[in-house]
C-alpha positions in Angstrom: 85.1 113.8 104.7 88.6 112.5 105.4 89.2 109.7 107.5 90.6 110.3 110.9 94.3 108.6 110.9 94.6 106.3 114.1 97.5 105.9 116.0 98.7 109.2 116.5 100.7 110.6 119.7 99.2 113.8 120.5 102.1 115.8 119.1 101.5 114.3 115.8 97.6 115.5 116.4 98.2 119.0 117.6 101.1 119.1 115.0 99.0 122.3 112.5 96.8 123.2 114.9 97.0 127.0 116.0 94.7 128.1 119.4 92.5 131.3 118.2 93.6 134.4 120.5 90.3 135.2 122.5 90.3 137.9 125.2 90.7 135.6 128.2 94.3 134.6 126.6 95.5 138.1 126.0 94.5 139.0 129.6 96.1 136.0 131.3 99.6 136.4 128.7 99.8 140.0 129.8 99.1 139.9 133.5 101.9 136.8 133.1 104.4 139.7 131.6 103.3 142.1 134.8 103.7 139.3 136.9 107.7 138.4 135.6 108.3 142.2 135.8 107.3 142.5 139.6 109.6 139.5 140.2 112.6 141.0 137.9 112.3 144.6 140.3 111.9 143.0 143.2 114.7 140.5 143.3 117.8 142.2 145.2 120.7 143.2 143.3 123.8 142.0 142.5 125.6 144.6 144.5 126.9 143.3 147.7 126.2 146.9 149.0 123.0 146.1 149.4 122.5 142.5 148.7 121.7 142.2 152.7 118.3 144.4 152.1 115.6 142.3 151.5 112.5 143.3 149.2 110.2 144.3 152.4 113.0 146.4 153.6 113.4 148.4 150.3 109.7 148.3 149.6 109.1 150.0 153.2 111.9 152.4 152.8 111.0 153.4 149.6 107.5 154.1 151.6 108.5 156.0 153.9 111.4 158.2 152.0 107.8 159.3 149.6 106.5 160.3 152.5 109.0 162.3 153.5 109.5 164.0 150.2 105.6 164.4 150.2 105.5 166.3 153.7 108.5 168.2 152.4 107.0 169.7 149.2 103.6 170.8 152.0 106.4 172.8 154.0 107.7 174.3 150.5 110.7 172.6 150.1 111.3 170.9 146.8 115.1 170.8 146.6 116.7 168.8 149.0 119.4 166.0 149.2 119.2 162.9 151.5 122.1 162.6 153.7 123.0 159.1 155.4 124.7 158.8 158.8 125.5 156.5 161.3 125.0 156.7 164.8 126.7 153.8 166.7 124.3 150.7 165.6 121.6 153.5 163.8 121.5 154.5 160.3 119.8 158.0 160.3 118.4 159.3 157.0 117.7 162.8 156.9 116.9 165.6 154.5 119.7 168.3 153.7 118.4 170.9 152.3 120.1 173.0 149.2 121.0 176.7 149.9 118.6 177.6 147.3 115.6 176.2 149.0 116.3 178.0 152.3 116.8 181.7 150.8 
């Protein structure tokens, strides 16, 4: 058996060693990767268009527009377009729907 140098820093220690992949280290290096690619979609963009909506605001409205699309598709409808207007200090969203969709 080799002796055991003394003196070493714990880089100089650690310097060949390589950490055996077990299952508890893939599942903690992928849900890392999820975890950086929730942060990456929800931080706002660079667009100053919409740099004022926050990441609640979007996630809500993105809510709400699929359940608008979902009760929709239960009347029938499946092509629409979303219109956007302005009503002195309200935005209105509202579904227009395509001439093919109302024949």
């Amino acid at each position: 058996m080799a002796k055991i140098p003394k003196n070493l820093s714990d880089k100089d220690m650690f310097q060949n060693y390589k950490e055996e992949e077990t299952l508890e280290s893939v599942f903690l290096s992928a849900e890392a990767a999820d975890d950086r690619k929730r942060r990456e979609a929800r931080r706002p963009a660079e667009d100053l268009s919409i740099a004022y909506l926050t990441p609640d605001i979007i996630e809500k409205l993105g809510k709400l527009l699929l359940e608008l699309k979902m009760d929709l598709y239960k009347d029938g409808i499946k092509e629409y377009k979303i219109r956007v207007k302005r009503d002195k200090s309200r935005i209105i969203l509202e579904p227009e729907l395509r001439e093919a969709a109302q024949k």
